[in-house]
HTML snippet that shows the backbone in 3Dmol.js (N, CA, C, O; Angstrom):
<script src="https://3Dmol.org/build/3Dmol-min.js"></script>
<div id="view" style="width:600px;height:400px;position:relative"></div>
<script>
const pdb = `
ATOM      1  N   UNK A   1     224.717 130.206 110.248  1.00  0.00           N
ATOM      2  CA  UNK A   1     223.726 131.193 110.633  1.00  0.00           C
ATOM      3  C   UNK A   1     224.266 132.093 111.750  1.00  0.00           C
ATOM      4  O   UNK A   1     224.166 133.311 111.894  1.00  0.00           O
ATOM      5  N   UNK A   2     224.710 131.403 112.305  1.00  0.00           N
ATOM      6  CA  UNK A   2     225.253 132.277 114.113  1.00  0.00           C
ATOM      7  C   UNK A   2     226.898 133.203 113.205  1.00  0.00           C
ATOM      8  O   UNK A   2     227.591 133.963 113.881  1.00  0.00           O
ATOM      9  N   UNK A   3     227.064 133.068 112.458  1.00  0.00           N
ATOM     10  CA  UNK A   3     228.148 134.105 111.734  1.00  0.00           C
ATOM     11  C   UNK A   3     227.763 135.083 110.719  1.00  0.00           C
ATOM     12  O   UNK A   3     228.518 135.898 110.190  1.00  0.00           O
ATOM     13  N   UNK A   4     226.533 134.926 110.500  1.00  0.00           N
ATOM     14  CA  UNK A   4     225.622 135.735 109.761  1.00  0.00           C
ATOM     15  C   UNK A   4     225.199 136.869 110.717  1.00  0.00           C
ATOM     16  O   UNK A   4     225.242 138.079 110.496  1.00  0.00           O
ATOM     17  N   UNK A   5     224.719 136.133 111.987  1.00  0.00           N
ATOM     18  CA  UNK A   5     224.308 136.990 113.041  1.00  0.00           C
ATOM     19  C   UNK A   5     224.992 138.168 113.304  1.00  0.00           C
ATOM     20  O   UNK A   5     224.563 139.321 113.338  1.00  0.00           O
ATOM     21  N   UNK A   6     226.492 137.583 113.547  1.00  0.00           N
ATOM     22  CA  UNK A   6     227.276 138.091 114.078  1.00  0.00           C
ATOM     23  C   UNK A   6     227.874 139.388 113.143  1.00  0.00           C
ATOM     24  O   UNK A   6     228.210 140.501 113.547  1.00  0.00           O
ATOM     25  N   UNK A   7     227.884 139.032 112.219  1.00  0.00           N
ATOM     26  CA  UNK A   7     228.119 140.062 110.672  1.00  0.00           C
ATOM     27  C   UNK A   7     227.378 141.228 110.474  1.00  0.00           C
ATOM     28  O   UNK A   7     227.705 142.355 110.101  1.00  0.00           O
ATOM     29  N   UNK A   8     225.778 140.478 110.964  1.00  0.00           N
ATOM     30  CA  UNK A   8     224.488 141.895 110.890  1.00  0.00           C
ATOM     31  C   UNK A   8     224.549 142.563 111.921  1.00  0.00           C
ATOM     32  O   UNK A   8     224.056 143.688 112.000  1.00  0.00           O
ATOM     33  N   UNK A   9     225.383 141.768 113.215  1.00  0.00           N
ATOM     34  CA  UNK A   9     225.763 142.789 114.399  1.00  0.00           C
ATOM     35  C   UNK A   9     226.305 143.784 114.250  1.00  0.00           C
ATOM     36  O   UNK A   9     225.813 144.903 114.401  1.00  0.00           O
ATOM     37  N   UNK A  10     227.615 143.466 113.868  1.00  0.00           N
ATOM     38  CA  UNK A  10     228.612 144.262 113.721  1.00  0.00           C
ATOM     39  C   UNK A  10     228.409 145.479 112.773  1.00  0.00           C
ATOM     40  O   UNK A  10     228.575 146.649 113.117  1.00  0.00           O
ATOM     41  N   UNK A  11     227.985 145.007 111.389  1.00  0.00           N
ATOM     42  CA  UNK A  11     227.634 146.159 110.879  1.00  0.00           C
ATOM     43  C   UNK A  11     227.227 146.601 110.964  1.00  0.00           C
ATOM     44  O   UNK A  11     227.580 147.745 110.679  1.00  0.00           O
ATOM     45  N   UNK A  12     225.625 146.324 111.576  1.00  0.00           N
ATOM     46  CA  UNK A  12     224.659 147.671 112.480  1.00  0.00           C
ATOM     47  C   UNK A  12     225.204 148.626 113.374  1.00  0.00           C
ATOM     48  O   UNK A  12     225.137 149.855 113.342  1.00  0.00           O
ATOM     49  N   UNK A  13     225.824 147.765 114.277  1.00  0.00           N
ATOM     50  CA  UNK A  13     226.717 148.527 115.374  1.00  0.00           C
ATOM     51  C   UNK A  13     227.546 149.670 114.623  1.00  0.00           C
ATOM     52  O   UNK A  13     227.515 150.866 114.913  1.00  0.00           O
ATOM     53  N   UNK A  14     228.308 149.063 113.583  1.00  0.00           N
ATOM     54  CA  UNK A  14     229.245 150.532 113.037  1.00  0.00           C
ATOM     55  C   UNK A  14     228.635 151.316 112.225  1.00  0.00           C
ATOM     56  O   UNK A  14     228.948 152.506 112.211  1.00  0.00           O
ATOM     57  N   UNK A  15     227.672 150.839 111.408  1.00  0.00           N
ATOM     58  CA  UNK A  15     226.496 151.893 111.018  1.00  0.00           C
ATOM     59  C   UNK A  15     226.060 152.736 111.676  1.00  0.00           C
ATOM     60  O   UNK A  15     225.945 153.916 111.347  1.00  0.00           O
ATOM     61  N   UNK A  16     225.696 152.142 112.908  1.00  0.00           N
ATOM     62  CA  UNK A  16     224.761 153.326 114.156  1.00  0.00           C
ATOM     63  C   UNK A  16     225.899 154.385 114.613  1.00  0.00           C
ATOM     64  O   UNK A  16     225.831 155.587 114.868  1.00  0.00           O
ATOM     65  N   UNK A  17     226.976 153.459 114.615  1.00  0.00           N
ATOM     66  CA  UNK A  17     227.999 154.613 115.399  1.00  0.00           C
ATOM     67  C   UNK A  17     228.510 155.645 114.278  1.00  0.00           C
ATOM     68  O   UNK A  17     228.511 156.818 114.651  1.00  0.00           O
ATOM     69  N   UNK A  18     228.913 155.417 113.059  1.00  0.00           N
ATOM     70  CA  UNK A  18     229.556 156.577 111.983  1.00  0.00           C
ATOM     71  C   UNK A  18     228.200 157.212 111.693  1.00  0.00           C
ATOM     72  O   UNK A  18     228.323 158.394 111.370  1.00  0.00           O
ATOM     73  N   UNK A  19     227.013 156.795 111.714  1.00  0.00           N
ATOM     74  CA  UNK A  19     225.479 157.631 111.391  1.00  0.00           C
ATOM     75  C   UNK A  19     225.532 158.587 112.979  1.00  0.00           C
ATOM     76  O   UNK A  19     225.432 159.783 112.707  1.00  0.00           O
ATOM     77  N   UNK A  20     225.609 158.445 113.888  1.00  0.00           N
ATOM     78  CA  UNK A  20     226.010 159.136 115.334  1.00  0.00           C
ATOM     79  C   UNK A  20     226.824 160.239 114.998  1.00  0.00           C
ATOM     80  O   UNK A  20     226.521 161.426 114.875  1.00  0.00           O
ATOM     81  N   UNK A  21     228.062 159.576 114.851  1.00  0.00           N
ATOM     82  CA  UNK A  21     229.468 160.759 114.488  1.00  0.00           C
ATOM     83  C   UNK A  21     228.957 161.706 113.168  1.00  0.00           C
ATOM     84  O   UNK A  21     229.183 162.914 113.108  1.00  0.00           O
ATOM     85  N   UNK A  22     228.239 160.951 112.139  1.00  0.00           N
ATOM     86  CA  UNK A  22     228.174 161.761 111.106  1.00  0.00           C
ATOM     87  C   UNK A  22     226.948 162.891 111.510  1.00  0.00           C
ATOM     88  O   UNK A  22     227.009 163.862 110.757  1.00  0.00           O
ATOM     89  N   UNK A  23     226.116 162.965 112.277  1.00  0.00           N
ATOM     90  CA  UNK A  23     225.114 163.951 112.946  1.00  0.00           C
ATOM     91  C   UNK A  23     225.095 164.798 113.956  1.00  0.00           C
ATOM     92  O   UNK A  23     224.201 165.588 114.259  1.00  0.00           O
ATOM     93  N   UNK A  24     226.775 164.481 114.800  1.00  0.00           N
ATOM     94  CA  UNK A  24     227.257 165.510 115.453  1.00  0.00           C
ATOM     95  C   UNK A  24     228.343 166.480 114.829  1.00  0.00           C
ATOM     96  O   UNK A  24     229.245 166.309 114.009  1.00  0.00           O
ATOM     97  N   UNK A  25     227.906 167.525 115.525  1.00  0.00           N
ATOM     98  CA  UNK A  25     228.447 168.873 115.149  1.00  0.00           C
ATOM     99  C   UNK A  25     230.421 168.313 114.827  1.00  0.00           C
ATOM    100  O   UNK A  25     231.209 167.748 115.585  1.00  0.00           O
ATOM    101  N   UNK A  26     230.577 168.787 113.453  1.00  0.00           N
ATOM    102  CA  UNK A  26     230.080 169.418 112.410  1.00  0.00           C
ATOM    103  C   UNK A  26     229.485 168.348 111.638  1.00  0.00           C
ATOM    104  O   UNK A  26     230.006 167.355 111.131  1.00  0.00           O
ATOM    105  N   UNK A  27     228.172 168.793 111.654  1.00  0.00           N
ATOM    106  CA  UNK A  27     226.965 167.996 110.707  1.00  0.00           C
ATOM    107  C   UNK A  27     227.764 167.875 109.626  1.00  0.00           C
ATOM    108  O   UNK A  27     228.480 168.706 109.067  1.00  0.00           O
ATOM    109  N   UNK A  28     227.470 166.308 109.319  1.00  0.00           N
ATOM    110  CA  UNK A  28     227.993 166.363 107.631  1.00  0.00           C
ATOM    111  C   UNK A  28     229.159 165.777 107.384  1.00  0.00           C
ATOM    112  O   UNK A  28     229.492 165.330 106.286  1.00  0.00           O
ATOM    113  N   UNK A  29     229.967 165.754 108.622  1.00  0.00           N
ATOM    114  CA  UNK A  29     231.494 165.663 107.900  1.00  0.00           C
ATOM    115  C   UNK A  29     231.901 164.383 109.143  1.00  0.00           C
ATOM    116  O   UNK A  29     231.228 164.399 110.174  1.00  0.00           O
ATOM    117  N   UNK A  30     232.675 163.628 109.036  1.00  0.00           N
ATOM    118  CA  UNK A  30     232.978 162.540 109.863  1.00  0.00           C
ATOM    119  C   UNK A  30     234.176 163.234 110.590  1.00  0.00           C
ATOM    120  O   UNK A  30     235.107 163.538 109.844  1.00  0.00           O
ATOM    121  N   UNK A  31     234.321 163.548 111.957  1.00  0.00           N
ATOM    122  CA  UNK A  31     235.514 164.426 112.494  1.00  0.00           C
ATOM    123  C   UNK A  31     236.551 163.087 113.106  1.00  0.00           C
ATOM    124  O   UNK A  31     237.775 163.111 113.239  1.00  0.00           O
ATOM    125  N   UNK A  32     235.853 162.258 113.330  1.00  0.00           N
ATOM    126  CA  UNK A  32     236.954 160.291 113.912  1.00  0.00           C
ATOM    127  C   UNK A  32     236.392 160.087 112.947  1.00  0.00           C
ATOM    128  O   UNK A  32     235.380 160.600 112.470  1.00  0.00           O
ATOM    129  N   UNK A  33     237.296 159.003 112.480  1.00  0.00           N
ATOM    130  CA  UNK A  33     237.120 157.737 111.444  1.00  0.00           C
ATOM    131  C   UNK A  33     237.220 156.636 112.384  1.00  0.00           C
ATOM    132  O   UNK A  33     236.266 155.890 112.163  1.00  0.00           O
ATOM    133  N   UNK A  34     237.852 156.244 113.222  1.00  0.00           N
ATOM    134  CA  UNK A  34     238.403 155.120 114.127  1.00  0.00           C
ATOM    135  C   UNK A  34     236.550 154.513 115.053  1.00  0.00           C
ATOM    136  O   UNK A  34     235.894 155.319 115.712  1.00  0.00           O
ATOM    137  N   UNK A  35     236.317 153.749 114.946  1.00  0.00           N
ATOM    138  CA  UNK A  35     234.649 153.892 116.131  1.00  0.00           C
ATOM    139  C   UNK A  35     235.355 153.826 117.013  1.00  0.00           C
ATOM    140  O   UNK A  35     235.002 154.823 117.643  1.00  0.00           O
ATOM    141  N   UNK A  36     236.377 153.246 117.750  1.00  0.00           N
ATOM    142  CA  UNK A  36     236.931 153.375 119.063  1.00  0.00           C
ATOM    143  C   UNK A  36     237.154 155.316 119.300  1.00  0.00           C
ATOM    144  O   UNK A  36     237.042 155.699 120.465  1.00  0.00           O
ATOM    145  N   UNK A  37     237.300 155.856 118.760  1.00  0.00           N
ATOM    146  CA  UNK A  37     237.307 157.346 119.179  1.00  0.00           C
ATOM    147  C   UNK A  37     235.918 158.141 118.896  1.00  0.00           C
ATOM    148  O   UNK A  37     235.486 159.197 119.358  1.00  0.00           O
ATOM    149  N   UNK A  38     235.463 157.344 118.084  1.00  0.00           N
ATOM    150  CA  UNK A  38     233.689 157.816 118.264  1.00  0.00           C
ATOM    151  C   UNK A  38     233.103 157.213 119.619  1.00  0.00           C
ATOM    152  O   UNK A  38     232.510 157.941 120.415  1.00  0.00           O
ATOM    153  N   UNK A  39     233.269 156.036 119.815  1.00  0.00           N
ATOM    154  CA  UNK A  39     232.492 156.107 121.288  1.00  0.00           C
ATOM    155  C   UNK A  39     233.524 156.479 122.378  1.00  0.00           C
ATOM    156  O   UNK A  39     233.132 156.246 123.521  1.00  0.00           O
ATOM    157  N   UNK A  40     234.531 156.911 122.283  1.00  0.00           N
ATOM    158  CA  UNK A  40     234.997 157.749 123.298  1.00  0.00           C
ATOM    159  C   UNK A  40     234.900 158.931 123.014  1.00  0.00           C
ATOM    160  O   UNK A  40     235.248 159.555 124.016  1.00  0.00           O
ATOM    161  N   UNK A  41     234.587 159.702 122.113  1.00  0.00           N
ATOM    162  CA  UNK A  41     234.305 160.913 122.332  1.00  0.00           C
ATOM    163  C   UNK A  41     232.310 160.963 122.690  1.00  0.00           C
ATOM    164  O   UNK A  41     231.864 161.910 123.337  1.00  0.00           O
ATOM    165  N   UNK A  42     231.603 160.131 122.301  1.00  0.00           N
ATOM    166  CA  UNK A  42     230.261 160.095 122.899  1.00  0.00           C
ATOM    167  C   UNK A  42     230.441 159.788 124.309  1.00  0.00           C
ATOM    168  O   UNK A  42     229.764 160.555 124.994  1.00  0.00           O
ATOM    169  N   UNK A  43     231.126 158.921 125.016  1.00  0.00           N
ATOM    170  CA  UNK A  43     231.278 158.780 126.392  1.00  0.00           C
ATOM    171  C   UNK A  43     231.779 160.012 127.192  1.00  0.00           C
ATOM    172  O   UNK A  43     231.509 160.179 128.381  1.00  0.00           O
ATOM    173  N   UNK A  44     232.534 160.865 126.444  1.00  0.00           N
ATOM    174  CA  UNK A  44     233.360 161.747 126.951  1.00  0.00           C
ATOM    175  C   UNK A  44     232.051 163.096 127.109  1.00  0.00           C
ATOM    176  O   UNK A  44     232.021 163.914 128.028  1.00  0.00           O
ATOM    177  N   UNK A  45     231.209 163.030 126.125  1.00  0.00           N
ATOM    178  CA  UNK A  45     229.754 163.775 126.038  1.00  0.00           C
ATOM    179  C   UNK A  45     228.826 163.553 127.173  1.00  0.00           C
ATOM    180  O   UNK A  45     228.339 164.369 127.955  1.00  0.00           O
ATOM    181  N   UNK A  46     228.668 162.043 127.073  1.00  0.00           N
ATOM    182  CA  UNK A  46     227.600 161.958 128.657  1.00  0.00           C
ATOM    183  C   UNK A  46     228.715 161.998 129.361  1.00  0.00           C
ATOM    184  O   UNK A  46     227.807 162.329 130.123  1.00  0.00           O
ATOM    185  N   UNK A  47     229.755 162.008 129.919  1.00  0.00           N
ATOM    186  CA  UNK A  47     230.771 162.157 130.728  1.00  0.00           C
ATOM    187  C   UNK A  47     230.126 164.041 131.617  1.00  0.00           C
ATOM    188  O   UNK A  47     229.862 164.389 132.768  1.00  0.00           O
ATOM    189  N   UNK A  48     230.135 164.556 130.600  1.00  0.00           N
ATOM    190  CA  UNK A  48     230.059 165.932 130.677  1.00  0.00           C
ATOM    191  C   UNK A  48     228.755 166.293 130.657  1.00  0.00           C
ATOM    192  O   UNK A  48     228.380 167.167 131.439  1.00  0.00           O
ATOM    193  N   UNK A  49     227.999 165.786 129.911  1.00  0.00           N
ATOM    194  CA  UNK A  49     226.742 166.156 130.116  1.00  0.00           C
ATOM    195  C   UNK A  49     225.696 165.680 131.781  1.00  0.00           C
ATOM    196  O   UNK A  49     225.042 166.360 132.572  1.00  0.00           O
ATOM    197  N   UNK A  50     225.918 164.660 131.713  1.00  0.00           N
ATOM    198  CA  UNK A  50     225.307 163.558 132.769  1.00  0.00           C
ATOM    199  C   UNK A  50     226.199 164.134 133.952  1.00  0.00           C
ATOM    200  O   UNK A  50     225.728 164.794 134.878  1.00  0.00           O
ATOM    201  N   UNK A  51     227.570 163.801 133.810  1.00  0.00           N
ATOM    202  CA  UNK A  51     228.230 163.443 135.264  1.00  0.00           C
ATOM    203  C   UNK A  51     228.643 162.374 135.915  1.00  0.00           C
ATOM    204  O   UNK A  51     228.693 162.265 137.140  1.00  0.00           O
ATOM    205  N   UNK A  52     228.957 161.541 135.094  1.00  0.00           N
ATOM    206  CA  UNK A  52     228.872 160.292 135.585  1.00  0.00           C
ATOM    207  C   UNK A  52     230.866 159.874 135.427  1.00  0.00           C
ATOM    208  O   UNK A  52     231.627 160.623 134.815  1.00  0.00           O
ATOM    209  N   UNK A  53     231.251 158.787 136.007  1.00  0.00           N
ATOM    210  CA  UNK A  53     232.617 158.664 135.704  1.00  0.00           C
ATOM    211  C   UNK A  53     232.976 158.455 134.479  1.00  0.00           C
ATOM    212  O   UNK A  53     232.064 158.276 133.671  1.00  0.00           O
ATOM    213  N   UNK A  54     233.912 158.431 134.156  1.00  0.00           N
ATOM    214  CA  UNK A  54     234.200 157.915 132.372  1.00  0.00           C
ATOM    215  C   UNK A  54     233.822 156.081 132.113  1.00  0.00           C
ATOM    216  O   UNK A  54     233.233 155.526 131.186  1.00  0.00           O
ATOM    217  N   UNK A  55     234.396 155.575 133.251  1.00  0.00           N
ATOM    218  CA  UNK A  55     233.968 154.168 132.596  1.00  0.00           C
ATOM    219  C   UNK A  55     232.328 153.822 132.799  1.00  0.00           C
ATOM    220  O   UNK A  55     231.726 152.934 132.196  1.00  0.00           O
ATOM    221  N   UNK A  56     231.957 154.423 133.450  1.00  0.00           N
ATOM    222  CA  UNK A  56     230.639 154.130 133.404  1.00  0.00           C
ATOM    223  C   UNK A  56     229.882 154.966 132.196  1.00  0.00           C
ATOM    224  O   UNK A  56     228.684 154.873 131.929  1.00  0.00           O
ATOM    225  N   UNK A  57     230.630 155.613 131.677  1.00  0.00           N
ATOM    226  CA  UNK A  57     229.904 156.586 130.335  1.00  0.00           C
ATOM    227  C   UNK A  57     230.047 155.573 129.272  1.00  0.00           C
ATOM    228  O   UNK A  57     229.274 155.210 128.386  1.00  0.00           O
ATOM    229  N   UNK A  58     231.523 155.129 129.673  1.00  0.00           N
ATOM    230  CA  UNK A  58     231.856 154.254 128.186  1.00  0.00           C
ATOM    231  C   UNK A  58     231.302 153.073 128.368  1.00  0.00           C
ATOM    232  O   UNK A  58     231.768 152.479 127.396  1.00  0.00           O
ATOM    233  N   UNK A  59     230.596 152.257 128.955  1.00  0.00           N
ATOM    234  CA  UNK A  59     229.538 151.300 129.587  1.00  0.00           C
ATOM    235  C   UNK A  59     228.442 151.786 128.581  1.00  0.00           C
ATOM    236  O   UNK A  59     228.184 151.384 127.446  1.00  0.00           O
ATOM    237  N   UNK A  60     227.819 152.876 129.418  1.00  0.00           N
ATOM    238  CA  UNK A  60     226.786 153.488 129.244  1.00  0.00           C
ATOM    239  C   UNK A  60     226.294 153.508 127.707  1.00  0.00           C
ATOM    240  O   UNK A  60     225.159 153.176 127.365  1.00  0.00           O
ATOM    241  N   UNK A  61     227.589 154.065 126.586  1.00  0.00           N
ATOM    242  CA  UNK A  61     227.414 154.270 125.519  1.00  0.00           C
ATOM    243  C   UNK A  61     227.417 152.872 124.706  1.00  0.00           C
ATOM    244  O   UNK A  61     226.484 152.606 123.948  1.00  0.00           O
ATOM    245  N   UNK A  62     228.263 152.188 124.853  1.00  0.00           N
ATOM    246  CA  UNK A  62     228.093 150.702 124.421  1.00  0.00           C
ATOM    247  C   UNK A  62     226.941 150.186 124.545  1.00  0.00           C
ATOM    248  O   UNK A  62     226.595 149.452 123.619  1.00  0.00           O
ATOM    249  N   UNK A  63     226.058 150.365 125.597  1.00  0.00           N
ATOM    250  CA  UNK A  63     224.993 149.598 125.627  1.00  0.00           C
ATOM    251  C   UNK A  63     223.962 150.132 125.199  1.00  0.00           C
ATOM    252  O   UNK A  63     222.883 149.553 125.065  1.00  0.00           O
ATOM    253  N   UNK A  64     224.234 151.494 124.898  1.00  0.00           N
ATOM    254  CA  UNK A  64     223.007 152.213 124.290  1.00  0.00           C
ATOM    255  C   UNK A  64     222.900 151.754 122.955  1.00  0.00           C
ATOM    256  O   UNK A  64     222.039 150.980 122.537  1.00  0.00           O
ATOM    257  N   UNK A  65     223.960 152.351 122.210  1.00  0.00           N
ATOM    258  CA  UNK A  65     224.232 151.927 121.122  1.00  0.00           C
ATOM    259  C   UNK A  65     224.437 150.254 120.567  1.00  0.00           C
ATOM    260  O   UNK A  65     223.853 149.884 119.549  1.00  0.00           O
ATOM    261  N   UNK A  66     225.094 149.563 121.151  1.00  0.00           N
ATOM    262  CA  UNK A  66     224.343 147.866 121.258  1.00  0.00           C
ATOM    263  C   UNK A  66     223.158 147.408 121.698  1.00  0.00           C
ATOM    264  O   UNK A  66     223.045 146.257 122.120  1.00  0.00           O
ATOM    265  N   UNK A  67     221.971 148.412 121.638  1.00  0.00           N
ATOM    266  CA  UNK A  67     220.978 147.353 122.231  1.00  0.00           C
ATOM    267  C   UNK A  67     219.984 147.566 120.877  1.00  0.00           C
ATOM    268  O   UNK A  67     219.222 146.599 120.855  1.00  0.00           O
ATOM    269  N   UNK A  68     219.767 148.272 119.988  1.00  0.00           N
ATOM    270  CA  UNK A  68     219.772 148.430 118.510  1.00  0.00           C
ATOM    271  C   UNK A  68     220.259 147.116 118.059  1.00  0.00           C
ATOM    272  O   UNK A  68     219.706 146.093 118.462  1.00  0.00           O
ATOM    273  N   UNK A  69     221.152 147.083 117.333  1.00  0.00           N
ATOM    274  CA  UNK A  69     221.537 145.923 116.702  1.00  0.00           C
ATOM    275  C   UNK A  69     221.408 144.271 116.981  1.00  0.00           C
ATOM    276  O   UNK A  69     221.510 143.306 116.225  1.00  0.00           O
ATOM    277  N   UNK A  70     221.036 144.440 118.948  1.00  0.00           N
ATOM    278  CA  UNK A  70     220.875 143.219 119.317  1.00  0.00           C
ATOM    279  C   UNK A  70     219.290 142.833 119.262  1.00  0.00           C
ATOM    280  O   UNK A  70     218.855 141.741 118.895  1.00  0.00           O
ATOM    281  N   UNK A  71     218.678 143.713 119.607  1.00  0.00           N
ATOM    282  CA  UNK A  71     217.098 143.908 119.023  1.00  0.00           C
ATOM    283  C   UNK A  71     216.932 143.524 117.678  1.00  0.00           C
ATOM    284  O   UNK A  71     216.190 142.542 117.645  1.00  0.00           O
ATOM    285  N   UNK A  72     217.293 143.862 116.572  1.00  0.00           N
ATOM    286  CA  UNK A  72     217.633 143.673 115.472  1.00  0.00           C
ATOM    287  C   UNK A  72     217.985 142.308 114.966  1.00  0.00           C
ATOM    288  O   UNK A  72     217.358 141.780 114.048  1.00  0.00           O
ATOM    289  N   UNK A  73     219.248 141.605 115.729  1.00  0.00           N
ATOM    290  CA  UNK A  73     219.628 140.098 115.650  1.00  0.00           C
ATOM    291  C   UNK A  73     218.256 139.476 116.418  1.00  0.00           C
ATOM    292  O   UNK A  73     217.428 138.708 115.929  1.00  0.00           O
ATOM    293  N   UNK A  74     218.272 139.844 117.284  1.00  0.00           N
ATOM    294  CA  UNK A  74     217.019 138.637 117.516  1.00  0.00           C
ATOM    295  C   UNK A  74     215.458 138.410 117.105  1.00  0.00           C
ATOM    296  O   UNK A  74     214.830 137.351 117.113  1.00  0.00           O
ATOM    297  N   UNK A  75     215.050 139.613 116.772  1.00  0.00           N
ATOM    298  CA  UNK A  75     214.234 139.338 116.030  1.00  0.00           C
ATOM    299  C   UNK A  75     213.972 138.996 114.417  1.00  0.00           C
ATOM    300  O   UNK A  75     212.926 138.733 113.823  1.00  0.00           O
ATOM    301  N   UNK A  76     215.626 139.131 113.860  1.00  0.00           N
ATOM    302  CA  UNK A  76     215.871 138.119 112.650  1.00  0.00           C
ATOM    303  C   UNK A  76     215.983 136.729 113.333  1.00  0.00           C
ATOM    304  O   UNK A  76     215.526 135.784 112.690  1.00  0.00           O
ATOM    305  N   UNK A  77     216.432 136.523 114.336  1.00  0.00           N
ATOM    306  CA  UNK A  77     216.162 135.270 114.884  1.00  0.00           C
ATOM    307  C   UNK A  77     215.204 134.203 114.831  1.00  0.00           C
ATOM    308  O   UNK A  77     215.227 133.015 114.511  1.00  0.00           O
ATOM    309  N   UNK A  78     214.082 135.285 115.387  1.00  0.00           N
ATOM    310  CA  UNK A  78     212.671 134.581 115.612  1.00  0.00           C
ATOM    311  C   UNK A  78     211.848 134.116 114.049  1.00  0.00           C
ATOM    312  O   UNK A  78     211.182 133.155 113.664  1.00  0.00           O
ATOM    313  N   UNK A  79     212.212 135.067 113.616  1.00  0.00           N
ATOM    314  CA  UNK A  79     211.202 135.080 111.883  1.00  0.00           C
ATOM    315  C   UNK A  79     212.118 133.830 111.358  1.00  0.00           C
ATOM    316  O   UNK A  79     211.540 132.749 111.251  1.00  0.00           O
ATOM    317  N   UNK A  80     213.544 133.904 111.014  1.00  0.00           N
ATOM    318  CA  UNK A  80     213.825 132.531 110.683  1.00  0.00           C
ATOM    319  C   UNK A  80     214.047 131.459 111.170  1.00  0.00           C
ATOM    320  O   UNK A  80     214.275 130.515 110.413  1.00  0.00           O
ATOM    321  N   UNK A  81     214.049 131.300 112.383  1.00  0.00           N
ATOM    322  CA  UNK A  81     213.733 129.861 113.668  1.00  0.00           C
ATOM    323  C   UNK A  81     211.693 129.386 112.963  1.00  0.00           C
ATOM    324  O   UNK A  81     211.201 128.260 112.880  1.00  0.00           O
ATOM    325  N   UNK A  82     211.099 130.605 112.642  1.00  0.00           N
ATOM    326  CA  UNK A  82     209.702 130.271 113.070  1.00  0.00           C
ATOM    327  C   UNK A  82     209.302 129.943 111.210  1.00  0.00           C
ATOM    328  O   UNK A  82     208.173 129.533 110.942  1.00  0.00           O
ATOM    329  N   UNK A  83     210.459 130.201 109.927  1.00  0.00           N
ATOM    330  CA  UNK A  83     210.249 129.670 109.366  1.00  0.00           C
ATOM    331  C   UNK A  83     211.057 128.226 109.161  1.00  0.00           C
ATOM    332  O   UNK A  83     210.351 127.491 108.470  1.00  0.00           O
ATOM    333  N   UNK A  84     212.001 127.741 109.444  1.00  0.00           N
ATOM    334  CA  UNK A  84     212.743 126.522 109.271  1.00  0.00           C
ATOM    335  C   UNK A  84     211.930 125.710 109.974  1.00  0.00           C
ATOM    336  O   UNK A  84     211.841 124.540 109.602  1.00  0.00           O
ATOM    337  N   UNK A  85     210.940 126.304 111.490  1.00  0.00           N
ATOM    338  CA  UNK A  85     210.036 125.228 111.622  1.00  0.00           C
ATOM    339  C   UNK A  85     208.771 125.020 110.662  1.00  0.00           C
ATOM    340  O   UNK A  85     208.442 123.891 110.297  1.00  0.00           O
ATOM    341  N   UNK A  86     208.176 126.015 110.330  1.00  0.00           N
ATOM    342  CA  UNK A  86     207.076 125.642 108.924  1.00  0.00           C
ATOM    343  C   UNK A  86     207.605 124.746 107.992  1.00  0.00           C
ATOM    344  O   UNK A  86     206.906 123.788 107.659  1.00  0.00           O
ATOM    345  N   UNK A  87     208.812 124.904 107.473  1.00  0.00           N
ATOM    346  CA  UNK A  87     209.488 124.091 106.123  1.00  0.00           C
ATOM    347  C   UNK A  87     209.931 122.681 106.523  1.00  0.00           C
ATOM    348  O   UNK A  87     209.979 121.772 105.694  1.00  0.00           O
ATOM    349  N   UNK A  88     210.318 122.487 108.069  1.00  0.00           N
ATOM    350  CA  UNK A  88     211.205 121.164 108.095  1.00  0.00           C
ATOM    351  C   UNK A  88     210.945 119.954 107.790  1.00  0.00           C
ATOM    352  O   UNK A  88     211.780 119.056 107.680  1.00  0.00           O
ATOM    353  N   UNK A  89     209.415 119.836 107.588  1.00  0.00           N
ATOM    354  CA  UNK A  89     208.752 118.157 107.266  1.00  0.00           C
ATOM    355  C   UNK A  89     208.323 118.439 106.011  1.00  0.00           C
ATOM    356  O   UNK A  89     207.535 117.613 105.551  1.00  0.00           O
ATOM    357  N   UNK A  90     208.634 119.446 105.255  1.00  0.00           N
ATOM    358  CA  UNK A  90     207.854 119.561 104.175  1.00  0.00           C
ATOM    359  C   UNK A  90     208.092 118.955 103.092  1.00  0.00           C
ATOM    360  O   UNK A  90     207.273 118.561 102.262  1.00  0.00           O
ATOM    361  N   UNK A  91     209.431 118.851 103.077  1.00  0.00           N
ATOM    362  CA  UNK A  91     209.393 118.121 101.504  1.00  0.00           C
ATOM    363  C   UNK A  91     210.026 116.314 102.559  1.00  0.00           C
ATOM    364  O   UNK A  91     210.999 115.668 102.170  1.00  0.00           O
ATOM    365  N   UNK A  92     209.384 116.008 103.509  1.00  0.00           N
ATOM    366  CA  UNK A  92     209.297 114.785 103.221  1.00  0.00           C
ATOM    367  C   UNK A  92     208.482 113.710 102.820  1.00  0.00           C
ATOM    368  O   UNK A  92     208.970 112.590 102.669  1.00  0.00           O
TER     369      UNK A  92
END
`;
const viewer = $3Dmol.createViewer("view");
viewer.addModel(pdb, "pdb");
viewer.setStyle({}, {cartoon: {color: "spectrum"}});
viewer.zoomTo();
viewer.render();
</script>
């Protein structure tokens, strides 16, 4: 289960990020393929936009963008923790 988790992480995470890249200018077209140069070029954005240092952008963007997918894992969490407890005495 905890590698399942980890699987729906990850792919959310790179979902959110190429759905990101694919909605910035130029709409439509993927300009990085790499996600390591998609969230450095989004860090490099609040970098410039915000003002803030670069590692704290690239902080910044990680956690924006990871807190989606971790929201996501845990509340698949809860629904199947809260059914394995309904089922566990059942067929004894």
């Amino acid at each position: 289960m905890l590698l399942f988790k980890l699987i729906l992480f990850v792919g959310i995470f790179l979902g959110l990020t190429y759905g990101i890249e694919f909605l910035m200018p130029p709409f439509g077209q993927l300009y990085y393929v790499d996600p390591l140069e998609i969230l450095l070029s989004l860090s490099q954005t609040l970098t410039y936009k915000i003002g803030v240092s670069k590692n704290l952008a690239m902080g910044l963007t990680v956690l924006l963008i990871g807190i989606i997918p971790l929201i996501c894992v845990i509340l698949l969490s809860k629904a199947t923790k809260k059914r394995r407890k309904q089922t566990k005495y059942k067929f004894k």
